[in-house]
C-alpha positions as a Markdown table, in Angstrom:
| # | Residue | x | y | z |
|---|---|---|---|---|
| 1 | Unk | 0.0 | 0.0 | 0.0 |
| 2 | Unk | 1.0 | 3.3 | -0.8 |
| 3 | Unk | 1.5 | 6.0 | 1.8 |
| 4 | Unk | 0.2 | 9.6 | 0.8 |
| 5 | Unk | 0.8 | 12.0 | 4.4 |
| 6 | Unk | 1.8 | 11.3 | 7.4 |
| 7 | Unk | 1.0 | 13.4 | 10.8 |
| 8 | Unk | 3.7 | 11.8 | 12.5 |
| 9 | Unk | 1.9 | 13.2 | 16.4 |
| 10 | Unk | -1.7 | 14.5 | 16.9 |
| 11 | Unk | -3.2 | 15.3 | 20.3 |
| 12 | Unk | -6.9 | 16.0 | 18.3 |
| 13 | Unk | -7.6 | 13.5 | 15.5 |
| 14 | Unk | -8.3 | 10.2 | 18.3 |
| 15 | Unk | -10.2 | 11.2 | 21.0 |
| 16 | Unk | -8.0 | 10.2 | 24.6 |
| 17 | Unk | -4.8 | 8.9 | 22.6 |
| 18 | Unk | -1.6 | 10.2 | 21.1 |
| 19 | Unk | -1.5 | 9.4 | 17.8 |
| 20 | Unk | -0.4 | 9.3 | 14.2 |
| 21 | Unk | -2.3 | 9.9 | 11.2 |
| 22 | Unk | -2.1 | 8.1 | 8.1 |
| 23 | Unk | -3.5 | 9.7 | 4.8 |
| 24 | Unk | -4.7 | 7.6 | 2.1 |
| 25 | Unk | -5.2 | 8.7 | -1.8 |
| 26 | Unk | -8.4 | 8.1 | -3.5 |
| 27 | Unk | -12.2 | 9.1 | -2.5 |
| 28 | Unk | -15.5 | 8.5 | -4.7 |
| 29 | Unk | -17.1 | 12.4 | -3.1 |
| 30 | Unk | -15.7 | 15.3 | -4.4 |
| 31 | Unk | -17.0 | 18.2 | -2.1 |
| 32 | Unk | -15.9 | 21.2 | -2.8 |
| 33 | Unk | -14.8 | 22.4 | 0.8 |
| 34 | Unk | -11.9 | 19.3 | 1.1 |
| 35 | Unk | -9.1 | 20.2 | 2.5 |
| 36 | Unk | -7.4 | 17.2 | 0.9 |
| 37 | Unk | -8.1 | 17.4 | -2.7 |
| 38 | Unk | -4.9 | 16.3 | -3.8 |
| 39 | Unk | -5.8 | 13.0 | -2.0 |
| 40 | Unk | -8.8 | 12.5 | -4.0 |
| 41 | Unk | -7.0 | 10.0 | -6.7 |
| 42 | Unk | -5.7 | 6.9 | -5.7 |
| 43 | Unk | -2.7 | 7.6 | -8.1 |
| 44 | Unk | -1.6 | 11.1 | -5.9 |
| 45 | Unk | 1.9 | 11.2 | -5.5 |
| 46 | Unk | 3.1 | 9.3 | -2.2 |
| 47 | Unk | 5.5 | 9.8 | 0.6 |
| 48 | Unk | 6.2 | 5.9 | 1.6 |
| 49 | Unk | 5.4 | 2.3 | 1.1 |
| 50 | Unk | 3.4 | 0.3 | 3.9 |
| 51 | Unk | 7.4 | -1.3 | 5.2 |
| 52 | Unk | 8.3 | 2.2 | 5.8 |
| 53 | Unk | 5.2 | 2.8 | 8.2 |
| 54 | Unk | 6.0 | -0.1 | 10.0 |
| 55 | Unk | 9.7 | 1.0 | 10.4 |
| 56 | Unk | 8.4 | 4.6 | 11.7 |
| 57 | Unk | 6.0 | 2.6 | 14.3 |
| 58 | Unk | 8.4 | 0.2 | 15.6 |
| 59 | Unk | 10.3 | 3.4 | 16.6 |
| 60 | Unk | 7.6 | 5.1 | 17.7 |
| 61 | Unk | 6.5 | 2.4 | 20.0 |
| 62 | Unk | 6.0 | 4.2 | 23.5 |
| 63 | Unk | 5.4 | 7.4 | 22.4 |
| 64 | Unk | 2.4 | 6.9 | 20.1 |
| 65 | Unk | -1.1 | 5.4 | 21.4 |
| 66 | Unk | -2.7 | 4.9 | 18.3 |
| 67 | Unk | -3.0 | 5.4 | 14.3 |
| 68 | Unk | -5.9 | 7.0 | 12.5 |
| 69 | Unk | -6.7 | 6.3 | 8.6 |
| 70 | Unk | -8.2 | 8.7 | 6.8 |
| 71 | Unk | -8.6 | 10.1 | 3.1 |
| 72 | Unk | -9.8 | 10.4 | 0.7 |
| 73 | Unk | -11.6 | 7.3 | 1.3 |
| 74 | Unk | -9.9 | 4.2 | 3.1 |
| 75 | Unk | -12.0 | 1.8 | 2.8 |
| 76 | Unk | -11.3 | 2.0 | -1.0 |
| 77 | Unk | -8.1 | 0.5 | -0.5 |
| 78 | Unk | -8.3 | -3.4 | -0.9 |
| 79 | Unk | -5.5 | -4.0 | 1.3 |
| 80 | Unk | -6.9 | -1.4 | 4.3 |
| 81 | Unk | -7.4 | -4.8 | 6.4 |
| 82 | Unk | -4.0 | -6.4 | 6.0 |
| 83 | Unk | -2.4 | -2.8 | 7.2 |
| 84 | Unk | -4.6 | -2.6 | 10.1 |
| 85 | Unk | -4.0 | -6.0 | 11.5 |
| 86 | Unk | -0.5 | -5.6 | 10.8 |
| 87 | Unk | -0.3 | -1.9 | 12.4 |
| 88 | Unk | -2.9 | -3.7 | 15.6 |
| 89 | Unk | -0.4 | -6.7 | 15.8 |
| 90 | Unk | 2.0 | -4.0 | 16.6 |
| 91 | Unk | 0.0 | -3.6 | 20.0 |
| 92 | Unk | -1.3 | 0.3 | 18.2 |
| 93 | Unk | -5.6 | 1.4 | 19.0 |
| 94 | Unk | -7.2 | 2.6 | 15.4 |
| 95 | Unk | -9.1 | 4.8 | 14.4 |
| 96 | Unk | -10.8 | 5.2 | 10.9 |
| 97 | Unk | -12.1 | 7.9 | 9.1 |
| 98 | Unk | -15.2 | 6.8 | 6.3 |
| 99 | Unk | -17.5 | 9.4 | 4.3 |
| 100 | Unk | -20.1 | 5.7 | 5.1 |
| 101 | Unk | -20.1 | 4.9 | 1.3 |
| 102 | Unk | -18.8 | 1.3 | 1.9 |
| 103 | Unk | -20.9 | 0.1 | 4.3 |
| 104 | Unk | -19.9 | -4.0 | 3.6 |
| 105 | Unk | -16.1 | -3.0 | 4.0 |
| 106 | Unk | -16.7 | -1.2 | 7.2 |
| 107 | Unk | -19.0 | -4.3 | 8.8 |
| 108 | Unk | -16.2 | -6.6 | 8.2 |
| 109 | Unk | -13.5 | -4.3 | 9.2 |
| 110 | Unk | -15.2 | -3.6 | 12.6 |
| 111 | Unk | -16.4 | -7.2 | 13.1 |
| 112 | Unk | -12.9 | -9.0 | 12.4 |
| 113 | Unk | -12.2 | -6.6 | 15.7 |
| 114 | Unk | -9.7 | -4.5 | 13.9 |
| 115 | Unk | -10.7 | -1.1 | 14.8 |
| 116 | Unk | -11.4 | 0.7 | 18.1 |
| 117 | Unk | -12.8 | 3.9 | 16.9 |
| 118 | Unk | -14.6 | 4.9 | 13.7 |
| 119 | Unk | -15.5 | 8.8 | 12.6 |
| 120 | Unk | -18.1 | 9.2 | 10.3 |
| 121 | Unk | -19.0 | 12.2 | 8.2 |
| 122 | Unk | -23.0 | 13.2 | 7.6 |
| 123 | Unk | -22.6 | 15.8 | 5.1 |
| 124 | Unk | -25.8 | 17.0 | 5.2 |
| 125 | Unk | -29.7 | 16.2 | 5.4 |
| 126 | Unk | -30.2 | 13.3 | 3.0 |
| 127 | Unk | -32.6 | 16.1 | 0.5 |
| 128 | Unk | -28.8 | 17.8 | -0.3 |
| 129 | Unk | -26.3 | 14.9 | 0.0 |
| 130 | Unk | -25.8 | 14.9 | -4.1 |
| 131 | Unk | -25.0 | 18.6 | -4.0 |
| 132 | Unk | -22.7 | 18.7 | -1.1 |
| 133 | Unk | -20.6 | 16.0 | -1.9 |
| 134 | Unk | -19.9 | 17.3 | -5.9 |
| 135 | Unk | -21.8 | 13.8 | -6.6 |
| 136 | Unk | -25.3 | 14.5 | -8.1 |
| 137 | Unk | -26.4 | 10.9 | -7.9 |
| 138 | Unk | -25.9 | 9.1 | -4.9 |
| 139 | Unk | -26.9 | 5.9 | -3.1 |
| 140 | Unk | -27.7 | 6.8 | 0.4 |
| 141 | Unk | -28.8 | 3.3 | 1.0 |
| 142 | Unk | -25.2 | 2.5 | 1.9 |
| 143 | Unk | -25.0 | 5.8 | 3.8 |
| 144 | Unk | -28.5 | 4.1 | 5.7 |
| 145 | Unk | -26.5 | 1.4 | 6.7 |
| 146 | Unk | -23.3 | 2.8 | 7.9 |
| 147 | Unk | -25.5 | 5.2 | 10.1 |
| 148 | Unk | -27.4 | 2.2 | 11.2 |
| 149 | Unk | -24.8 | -0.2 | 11.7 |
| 150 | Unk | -22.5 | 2.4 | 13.8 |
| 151 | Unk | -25.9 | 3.0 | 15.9 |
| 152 | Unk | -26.1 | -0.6 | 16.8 |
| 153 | Unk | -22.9 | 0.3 | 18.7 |
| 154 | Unk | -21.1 | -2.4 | 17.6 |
| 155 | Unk | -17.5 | 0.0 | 18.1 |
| 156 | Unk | -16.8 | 3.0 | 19.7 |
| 157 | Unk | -18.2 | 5.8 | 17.3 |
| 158 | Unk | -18.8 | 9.7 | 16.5 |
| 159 | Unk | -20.6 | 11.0 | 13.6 |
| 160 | Unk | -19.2 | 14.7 | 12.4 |
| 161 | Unk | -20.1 | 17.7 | 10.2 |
| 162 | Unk | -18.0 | 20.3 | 8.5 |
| 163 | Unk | -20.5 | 23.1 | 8.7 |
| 164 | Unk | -20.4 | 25.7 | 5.2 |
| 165 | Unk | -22.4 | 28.5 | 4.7 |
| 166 | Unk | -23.4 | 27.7 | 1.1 |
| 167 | Unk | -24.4 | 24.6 | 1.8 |
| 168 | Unk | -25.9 | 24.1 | 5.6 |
| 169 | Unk | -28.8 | 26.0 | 7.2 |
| 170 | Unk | -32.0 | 25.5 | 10.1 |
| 171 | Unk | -33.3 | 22.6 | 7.8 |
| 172 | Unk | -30.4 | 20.7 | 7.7 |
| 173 | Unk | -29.6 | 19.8 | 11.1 |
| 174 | Unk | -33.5 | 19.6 | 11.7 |
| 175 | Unk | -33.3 | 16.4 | 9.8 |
| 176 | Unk | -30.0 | 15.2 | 10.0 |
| 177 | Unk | -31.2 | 15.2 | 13.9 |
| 178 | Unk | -33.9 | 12.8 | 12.7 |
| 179 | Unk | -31.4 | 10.9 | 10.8 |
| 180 | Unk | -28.9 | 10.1 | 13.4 |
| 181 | Unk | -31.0 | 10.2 | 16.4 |
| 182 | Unk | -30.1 | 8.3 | 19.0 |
| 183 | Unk | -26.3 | 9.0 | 18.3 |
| 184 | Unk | -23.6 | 8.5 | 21.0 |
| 185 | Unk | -21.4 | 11.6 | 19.8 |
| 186 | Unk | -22.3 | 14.4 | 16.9 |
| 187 | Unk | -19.6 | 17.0 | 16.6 |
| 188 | Unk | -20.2 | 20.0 | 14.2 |
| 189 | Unk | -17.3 | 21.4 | 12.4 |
| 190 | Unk | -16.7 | 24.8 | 11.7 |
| 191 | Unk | -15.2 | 24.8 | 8.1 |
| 192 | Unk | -12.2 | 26.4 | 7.5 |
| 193 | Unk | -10.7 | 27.8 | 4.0 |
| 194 | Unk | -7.4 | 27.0 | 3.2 |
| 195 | Unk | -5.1 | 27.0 | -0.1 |
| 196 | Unk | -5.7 | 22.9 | -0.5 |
| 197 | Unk | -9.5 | 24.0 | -1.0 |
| 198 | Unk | -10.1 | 23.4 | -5.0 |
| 199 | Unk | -12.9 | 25.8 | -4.7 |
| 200 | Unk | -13.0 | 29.7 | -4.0 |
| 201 | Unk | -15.8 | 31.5 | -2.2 |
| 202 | Unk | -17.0 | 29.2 | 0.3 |
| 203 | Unk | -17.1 | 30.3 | 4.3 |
| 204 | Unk | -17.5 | 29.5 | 7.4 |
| 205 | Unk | -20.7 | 30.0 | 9.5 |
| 206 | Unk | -21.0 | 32.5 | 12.6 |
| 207 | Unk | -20.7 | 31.6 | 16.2 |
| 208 | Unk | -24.8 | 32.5 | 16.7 |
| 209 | Unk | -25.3 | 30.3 | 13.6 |
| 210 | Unk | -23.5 | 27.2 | 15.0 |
| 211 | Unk | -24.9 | 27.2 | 18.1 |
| 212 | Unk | -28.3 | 27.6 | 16.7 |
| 213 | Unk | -27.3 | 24.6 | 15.0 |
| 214 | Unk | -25.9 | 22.5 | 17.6 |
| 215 | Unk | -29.4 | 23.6 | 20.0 |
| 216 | Unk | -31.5 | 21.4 | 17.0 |
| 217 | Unk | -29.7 | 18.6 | 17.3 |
| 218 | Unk | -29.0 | 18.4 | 20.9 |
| 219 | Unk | -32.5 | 16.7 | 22.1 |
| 220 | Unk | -31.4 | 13.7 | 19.3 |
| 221 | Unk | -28.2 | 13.1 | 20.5 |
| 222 | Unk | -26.3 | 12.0 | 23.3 |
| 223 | Unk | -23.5 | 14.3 | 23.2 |
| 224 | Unk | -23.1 | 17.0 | 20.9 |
| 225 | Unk | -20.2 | 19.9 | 20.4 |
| 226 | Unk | -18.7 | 22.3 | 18.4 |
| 227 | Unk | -15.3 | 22.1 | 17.1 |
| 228 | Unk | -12.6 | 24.1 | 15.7 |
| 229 | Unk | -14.4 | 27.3 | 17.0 |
């Protein structure tokens, strides 16, 4: 497997652990307020080979808790599973980062006990998924089952959204309420503009507006909180 970044600490990405994160090329969304668009093909240019990361962990043995996955998309990545229970066998937690589109991959993943923490984007009320992703036609029976799946609370969860002006208002947290309810953890994202954004003119909503926000989804949720504000 090809390597494409490496955060070789983080104190935020894994909730209670000091960890590394591990980014992985290729996703099948294409929203225009990624911060990683250069990750979105599988064939983006890499840093190291899956031997290297093992090299870096054996040293970092000690000083690192855990490893988090993220994309693009890794569940794309055939080999994902192999990694992970080589990086596990290690005696590292993991965490992994899914936009929910492969639910079947995710299932096995989590039920050949292979992952101790899974972050799930909902990136927006079901009526606007297409739009906000870049991907006009989309199956959101998949993205049913990863939301019902991680409900069952089958692993150690959050569900998060990276909150954008032009695309999120009153509505959309109405119903993505409905759509999660019951959720463990829901943390709302305050979206951030950066050069690696592909596209210009997008911004961030106002302190008022995401706490409005967070006050419609609080009663369907167990815990809910703002971050990167």
């Amino acid at each position: 497997m090809n390597i494409h970044g490496l955060m070789k600490m983080t104190l935020l990405d894994f909730p209670g652990n000091v960890a590394c994160t591990v980014f992985l090329g290729g996703c099948d969304m294409r929203c225009p307020f990624c911060h990683n668009w250069e990750l979105l093909e599988m064939n983006a240019p890499h840093i190291m080979e899956e031997k290297e990361l093992y090299r870096f962990l054996e040293k970092r043995k000690g000083l690192l808790d855990g490893i988090v996955f993220t994309g693009g998309e890794p569940l794309l990545r055939r080999d994902l599973m192999t990694v992970i229970k080589t990086v596990r066998d290690m005696g590292y937690k993991i965490k992994l980062d899914t936009n929910g589109n492969h639910p079947g991959r995710l299932i096995e993943i989590v039920e050949a006990g292979l992952i101790d923490y899974v972050a799930m984007d909902i990136k927006n009320s079901p009526e606007r998924y297409g739009e906000t992703i870049g991907v006009p036609v989309i199956d959101l029976t998949r993205i049913d089952k990863s939301i019902d799946f991680l409900l069952s609370d089958k692993v150690d969860y959050e569900f998060r959204t990276t909150v954008v002006k032009q695309f999120h208002n009153e509505e959309s947290f109405e119903k993505i309420g409905k759509w999660i309810n019951g959720a463990k953890r829901y943390y709302l994202q305050g979206f951030v503009d950066r050069e690696t954004v592909h596209y210009s003119g997008l911004s961030a909503c106002s302190k008022e507006e995401m706490n409005r926000f967070l006050e419609i989804v609080k009663p369907s949720v167990q815990e809910v909180e703002i971050r990167g504000m």
